[in-house]
N, C-alpha and C positions, 0 to 999 in steps of 0.2 A: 681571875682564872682559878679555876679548882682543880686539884693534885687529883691525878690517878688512884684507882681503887687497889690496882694488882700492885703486888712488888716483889723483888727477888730474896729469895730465903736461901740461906745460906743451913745445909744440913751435913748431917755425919750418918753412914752407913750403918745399920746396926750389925752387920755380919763382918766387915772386913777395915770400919774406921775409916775409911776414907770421905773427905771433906770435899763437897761439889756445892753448887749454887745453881738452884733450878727457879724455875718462876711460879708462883704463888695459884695463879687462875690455868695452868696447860690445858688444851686439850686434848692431848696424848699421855700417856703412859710412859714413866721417865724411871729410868735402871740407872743402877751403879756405872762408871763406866769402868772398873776396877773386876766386879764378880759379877755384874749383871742382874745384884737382887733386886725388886721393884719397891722405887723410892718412893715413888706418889701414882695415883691414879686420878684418873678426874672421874668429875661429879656435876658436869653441867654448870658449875662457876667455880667456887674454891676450889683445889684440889685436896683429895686426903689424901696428905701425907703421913708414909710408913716410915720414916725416918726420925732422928733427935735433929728439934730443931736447936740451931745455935745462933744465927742471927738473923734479923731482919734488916735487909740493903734498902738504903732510903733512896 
């Protein structure tokens, strides 16, 4: 059985520090849910993430 490619990332806002856990591949566009600044955006696989990442959820 082979493990999934996506996983959940675990990030911190860069405007107001608050700590959310979004998913690595979205296909939408994912905001703070604290100031509503844009965390990540996607890019047709990975997403680029605007945020410090702090961990990777296995």
């Amino acid at each position: 059985m082979t493990e999934p490619s996506s996983k959940f990332i675990k990030v911190r806002c860069p405007k107001c520090k608050n700590e959310q856990v979004i998913f690595g591949k979205s296909s939408t566009g994912i905001k703070c849910l604290v100031c509503e600044k844009t965390l990540s955006s996607p890019t047709g696989g990975k997403s680029r993430i605007k945020a410090r990442v702090l961990e990777v959820l296995e």
